[in-house]
VEXLO-396501 format. One record per residue (C-alpha): residue in one letter; y, x, z. Coordinates in nm, 3 decimals, always signed. Each point is the difference from the previous one (the first is absolute). Example, Ala and Ser with C-alpha at 12.3 -4.5 7.8 and 13.67 -1.06 7.14 Angstrom:
# residues 2
+------+---------+---------+---------+
| resn |       Y |       X |       Z |
+------+---------+---------+---------+
|    A |  -0.450 |  +1.230 |  +0.780 |
|    S |  +0.344 |  +0.137 |  -0.066 |
+------+---------+---------+---------+
//
This chain:
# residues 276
+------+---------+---------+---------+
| resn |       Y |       X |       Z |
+------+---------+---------+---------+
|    X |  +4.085 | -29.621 |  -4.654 |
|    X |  -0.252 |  +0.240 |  -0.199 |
|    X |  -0.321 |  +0.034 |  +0.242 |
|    X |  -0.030 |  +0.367 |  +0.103 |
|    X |  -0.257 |  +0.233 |  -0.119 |
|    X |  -0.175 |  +0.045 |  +0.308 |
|    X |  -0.067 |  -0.350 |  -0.021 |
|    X |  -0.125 |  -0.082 |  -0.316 |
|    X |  -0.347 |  -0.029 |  +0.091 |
|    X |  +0.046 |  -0.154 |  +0.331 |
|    X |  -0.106 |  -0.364 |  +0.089 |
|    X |  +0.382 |  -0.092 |  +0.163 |
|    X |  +0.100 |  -0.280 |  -0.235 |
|    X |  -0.321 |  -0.019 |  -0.194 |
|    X |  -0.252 |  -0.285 |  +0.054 |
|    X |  -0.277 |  +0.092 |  +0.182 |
|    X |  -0.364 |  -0.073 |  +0.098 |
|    X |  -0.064 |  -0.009 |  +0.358 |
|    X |  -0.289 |  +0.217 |  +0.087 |
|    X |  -0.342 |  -0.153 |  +0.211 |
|    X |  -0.067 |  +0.338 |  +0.085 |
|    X |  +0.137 |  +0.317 |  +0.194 |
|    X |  +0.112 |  +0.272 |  -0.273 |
|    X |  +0.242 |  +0.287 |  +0.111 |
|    X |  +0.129 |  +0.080 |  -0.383 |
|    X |  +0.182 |  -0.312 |  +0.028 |
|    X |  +0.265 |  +0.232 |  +0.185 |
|    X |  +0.239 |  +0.109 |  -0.220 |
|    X |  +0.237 |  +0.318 |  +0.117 |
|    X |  +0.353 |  +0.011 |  -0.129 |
|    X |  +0.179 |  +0.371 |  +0.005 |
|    X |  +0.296 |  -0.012 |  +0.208 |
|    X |  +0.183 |  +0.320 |  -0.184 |
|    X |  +0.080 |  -0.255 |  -0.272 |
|    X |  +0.248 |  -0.214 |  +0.220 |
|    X |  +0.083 |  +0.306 |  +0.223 |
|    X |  +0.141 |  +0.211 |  -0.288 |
|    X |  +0.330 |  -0.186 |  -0.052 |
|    X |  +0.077 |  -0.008 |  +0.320 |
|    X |  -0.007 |  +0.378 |  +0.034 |
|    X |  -0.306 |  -0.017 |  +0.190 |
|    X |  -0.263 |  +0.281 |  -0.007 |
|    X |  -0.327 |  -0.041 |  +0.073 |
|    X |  -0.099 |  +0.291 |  +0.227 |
|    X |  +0.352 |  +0.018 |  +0.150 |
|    X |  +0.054 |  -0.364 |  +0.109 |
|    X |  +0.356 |  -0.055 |  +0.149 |
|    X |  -0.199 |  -0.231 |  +0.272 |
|    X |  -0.292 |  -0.121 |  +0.170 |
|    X |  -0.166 |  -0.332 |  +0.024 |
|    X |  -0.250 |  -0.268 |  -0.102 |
|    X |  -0.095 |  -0.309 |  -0.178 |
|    X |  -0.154 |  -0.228 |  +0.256 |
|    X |  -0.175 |  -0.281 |  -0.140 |
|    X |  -0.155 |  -0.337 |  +0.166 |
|    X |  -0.262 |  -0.166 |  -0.166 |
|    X |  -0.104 |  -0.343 |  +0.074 |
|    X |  -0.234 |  -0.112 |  -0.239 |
|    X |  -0.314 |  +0.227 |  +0.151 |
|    X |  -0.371 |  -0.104 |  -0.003 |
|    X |  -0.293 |  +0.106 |  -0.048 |
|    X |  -0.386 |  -0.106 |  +0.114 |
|    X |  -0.189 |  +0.158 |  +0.309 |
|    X |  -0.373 |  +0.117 |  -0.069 |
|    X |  -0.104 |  -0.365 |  +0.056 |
|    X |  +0.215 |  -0.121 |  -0.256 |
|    X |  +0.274 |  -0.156 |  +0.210 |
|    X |  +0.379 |  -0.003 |  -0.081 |
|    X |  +0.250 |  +0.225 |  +0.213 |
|    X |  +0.358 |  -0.023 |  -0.023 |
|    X |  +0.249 |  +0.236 |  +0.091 |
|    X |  +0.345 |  +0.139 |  -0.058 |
|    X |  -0.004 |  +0.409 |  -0.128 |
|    X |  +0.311 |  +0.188 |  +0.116 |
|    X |  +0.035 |  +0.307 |  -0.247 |
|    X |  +0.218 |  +0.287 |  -0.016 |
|    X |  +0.056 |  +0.234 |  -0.278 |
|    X |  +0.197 |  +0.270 |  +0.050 |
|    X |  +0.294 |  +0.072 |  -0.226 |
|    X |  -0.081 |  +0.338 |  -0.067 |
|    X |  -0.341 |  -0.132 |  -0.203 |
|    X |  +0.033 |  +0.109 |  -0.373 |
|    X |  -0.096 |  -0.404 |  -0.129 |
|    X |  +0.120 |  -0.325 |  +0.134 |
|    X |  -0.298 |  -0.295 |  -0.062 |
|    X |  +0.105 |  -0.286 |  -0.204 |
|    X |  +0.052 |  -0.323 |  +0.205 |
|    X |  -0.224 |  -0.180 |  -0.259 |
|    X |  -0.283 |  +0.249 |  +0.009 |
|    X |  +0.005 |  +0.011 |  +0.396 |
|    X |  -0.039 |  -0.391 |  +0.014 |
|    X |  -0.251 |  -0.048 |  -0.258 |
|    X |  -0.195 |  +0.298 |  +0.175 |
|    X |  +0.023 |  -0.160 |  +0.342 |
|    X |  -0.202 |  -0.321 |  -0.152 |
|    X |  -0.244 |  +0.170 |  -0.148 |
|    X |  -0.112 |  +0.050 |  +0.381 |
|    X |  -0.017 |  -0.413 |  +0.065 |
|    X |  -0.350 |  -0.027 |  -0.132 |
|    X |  -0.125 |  +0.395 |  +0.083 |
|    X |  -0.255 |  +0.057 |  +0.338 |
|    X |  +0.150 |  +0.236 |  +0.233 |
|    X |  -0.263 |  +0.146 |  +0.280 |
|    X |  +0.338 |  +0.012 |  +0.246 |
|    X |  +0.342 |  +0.010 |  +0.035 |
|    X |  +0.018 |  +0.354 |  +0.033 |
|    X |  -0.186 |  -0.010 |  -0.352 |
|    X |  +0.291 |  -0.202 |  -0.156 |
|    X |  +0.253 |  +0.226 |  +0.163 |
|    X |  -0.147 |  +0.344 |  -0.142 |
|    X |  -0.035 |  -0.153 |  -0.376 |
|    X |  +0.358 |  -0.118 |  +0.037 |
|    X |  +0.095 |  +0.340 |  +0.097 |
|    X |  -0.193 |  +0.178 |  -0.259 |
|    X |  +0.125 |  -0.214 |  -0.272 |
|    X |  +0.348 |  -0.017 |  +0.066 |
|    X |  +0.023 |  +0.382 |  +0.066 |
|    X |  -0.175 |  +0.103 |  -0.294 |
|    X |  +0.282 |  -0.253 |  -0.220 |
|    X |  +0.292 |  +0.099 |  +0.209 |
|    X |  -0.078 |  +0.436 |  -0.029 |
|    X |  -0.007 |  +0.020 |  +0.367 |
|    X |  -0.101 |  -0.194 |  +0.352 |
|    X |  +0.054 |  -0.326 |  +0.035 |
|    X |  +0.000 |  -0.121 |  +0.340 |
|    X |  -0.204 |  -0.343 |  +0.077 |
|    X |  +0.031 |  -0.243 |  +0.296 |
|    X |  -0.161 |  -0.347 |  +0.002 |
|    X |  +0.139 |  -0.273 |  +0.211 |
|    X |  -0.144 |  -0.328 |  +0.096 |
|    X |  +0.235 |  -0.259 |  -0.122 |
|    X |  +0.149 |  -0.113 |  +0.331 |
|    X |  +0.062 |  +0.384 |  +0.094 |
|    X |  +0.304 |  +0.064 |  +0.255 |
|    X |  +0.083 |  +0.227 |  -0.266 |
|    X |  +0.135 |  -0.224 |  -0.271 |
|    X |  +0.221 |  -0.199 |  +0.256 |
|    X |  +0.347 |  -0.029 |  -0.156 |
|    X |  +0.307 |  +0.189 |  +0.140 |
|    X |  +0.345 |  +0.007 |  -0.117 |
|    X |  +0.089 |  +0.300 |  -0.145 |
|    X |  +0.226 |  +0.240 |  +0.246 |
|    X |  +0.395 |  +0.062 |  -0.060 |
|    X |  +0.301 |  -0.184 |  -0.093 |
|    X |  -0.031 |  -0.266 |  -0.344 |
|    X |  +0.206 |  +0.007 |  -0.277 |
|    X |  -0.060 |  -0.329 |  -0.159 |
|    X |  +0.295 |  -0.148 |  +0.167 |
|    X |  +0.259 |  +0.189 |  -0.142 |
|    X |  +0.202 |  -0.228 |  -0.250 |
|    X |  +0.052 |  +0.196 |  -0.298 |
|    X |  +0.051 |  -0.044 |  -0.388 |
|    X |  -0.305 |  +0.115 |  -0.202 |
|    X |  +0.050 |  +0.057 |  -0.405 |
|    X |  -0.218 |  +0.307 |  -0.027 |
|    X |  -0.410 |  -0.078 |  +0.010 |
|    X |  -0.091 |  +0.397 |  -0.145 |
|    X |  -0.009 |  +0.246 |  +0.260 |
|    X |  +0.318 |  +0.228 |  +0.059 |
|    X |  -0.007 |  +0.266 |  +0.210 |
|    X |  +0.401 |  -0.027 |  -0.056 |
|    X |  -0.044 |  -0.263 |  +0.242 |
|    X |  -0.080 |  +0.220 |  +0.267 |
|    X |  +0.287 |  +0.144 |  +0.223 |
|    X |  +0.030 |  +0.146 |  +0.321 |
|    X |  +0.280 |  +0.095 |  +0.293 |
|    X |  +0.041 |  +0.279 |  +0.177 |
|    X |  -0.198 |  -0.103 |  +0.327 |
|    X |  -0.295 |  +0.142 |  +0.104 |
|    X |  -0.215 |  -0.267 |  +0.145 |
|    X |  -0.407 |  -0.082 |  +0.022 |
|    X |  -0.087 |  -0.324 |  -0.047 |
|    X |  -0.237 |  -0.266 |  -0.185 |
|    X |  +0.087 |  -0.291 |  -0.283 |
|    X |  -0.209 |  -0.281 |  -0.184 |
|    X |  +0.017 |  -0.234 |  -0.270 |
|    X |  -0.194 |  -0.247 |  -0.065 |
|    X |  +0.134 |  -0.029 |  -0.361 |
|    X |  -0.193 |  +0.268 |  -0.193 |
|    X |  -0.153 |  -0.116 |  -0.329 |
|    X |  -0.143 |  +0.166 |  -0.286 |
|    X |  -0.215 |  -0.090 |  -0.291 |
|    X |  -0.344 |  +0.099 |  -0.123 |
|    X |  +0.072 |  +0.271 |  -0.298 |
|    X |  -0.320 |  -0.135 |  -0.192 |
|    X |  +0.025 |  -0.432 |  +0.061 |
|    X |  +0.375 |  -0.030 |  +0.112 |
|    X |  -0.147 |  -0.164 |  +0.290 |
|    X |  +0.201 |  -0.014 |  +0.310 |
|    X |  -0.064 |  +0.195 |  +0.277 |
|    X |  +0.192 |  -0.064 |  +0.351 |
|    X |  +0.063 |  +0.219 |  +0.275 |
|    X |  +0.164 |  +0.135 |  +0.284 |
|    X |  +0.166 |  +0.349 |  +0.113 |
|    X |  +0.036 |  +0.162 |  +0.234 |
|    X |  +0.275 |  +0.352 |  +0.029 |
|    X |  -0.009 |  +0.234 |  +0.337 |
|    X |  +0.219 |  +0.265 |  -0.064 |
|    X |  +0.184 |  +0.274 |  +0.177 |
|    X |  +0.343 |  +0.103 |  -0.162 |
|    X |  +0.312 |  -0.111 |  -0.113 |
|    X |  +0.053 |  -0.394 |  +0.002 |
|    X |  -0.112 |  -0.221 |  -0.290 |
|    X |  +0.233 |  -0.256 |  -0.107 |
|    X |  -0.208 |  -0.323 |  +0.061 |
|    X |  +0.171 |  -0.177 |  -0.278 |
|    X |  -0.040 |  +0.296 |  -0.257 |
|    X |  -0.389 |  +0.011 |  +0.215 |
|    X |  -0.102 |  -0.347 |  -0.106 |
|    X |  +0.175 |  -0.022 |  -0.328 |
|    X |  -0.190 |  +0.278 |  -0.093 |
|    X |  -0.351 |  -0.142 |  +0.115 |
|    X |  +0.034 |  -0.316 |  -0.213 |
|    X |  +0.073 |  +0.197 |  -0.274 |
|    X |  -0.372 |  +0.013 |  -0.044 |
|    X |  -0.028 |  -0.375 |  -0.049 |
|    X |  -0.012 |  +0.058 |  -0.355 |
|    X |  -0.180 |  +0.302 |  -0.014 |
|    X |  -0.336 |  +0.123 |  -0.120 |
|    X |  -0.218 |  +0.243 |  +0.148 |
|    X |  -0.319 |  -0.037 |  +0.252 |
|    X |  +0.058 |  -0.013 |  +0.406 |
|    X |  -0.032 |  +0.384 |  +0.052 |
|    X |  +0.241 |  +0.118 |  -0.240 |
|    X |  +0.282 |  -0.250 |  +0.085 |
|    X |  -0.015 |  +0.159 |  +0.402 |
|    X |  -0.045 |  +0.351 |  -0.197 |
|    X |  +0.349 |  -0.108 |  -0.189 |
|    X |  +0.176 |  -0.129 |  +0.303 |
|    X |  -0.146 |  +0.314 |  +0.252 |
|    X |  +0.159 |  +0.236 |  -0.280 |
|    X |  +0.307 |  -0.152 |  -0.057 |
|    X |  +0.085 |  -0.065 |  +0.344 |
|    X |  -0.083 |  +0.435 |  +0.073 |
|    X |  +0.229 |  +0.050 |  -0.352 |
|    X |  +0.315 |  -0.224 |  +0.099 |
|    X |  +0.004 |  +0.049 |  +0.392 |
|    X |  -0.206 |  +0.321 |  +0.038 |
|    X |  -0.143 |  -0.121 |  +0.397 |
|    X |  -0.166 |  +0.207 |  +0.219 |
|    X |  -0.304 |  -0.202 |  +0.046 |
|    X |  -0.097 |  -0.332 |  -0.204 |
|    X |  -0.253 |  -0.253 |  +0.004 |
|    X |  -0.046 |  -0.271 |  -0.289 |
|    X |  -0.261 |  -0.263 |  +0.033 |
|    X |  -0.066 |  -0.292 |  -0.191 |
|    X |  -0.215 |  -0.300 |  +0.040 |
|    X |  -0.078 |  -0.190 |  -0.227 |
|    X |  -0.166 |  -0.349 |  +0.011 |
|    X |  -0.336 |  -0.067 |  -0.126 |
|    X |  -0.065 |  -0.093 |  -0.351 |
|    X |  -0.410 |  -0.033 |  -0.138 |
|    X |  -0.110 |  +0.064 |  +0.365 |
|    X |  +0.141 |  +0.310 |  +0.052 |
|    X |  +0.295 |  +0.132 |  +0.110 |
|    X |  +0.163 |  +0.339 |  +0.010 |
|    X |  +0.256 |  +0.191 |  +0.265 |
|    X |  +0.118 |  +0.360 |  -0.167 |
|    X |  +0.194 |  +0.221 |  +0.226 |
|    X |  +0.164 |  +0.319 |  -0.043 |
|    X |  +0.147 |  +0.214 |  +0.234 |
|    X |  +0.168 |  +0.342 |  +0.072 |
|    X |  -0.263 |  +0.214 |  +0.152 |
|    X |  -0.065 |  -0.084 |  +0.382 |
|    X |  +0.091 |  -0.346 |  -0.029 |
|    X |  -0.240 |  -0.278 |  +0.048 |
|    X |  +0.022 |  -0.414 |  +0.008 |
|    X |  +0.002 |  -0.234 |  +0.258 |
|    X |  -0.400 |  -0.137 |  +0.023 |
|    X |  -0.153 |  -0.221 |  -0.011 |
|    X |  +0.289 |  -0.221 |  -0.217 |
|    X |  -0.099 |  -0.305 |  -0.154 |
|    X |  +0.234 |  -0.271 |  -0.102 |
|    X |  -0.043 |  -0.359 |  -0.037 |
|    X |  +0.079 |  -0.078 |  -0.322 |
|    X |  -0.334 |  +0.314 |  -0.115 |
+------+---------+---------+---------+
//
């Protein structure tokens, strides 16, 4: 796969130096209107609302005194922000804080939020959590699984073609567990689970989840794939309200949870799962 422009100078498949010291231009913003475009999305008139909520659990840094402190940084960056940050750049910044002084916490939090902000063209919300926090406690995601249906799979490309729906009205919440995609820069695998609450006429489950492996083979960063499914779901079965959330499991430390939604629709929180 040819690497895309917006990536040509960025450090995701590249070899790279780990840095000894905290240094913010290690962030490095990707435009989202690049991905967006082909899927008829424009930016100032986004179709939905929603955010990329990130974990990461690789965070230190030294108090005044010189002493290590751990934690794990809950992000959340929402999806109307003109840049996405580079999973690469994000981890290599968050170790250049392991052998930085920090006067406080609240110090840490406030250059976290400064940086990531200034990368991402608009606020960036920052939580840390001590790394036995109620908060990270796995739960199972809500709704009725798919994974047990026993259909034939031939098809690994997303098809909307796959999706079909009847004529009842109904409100209700799916899952899979089967969702993979790959990185569009290293072809590494990324794994993931999906959730659908919808309001409208009824998905076929087997069209559903045919559909949602179609990404196995497919190429494209975390955001965009639930940016694909949210829009293809609104073009083949036109609900009234729609939520699409994705969570992915942690690869270099991090891991990432898009959602996207129709406007006045929110997820279930907190969700964790085990396998993140």
């Amino acid at each position: 796969m040819q690497r895309p422009e917006t990536l040509a100078n960025a450090p995701l498949g590249r070899e790279s130096a780990y840095p000894e010291q905290y240094d913010a231009a290690l962030l490095y913003p990707i435009p989202r209107a690049a991905n967006r475009a082909p899927l008829g999305i424009e930016e100032g008139a986004l179709p939905f609302v929603g955010e990329d909520e990130w974990h990461a659990f690789e965070v230190s840094w030294l108090n005044a005194r010189g002493k290590p402190l751990v934690a794990v940084a809950r992000f959340r960056l929402p999806a109307d922000s003109p840049n996405l940050i580079e999973s690469k750049s994000w981890k290599l910044y968050l170790n250049s804080f392991n052998q930085t002084r920090f006067a406080s916490r609240e110090e840490v939090m406030a250059t976290l939020e400064c940086d990531l902000s200034a990368a991402a063209g608009t606020p960036v919300g920052v939580a840390l959590l001590g790394v036995e926090d109620e908060a990270l406690t796995p739960r199972p995601l809500p709704g009725e699984c798919l994974d047990g249906l026993d259909i034939e799979i031939d098809d690994y490309t997303p098809s909307a073609a796959h999706l079909r729906v009847g004529e009842e009205i109904v409100e209700e919440t799916l899952h899979s567990h089967l969702l993979k995609s790959n990185c569009p820069v290293t072809g590494q695998p990324d794994w993931g689970s999906v959730l659908i609450r919808y309001r409208g006429p009824r998905l076929d489950r087997e069209g559903l989840l045919r559909y949602l492996i179609g990404y196995r083979q497919h190429q494209d960063f975390h955001e965009h794939c639930v940016e694909h499914i949210f829009m293809d779901l609104m073009a083949q079965a036109c609900p009234e309200r729609l939520l699409v959330l994705a969570r992915y499991v942690r690869r270099g430390g991090l891991d990432i949870s898009p959602w996207r939604a129709t406007p006045g629709e929110r997820p279930p929180e907190p969700l964790r799962l085990a396998r993140q």
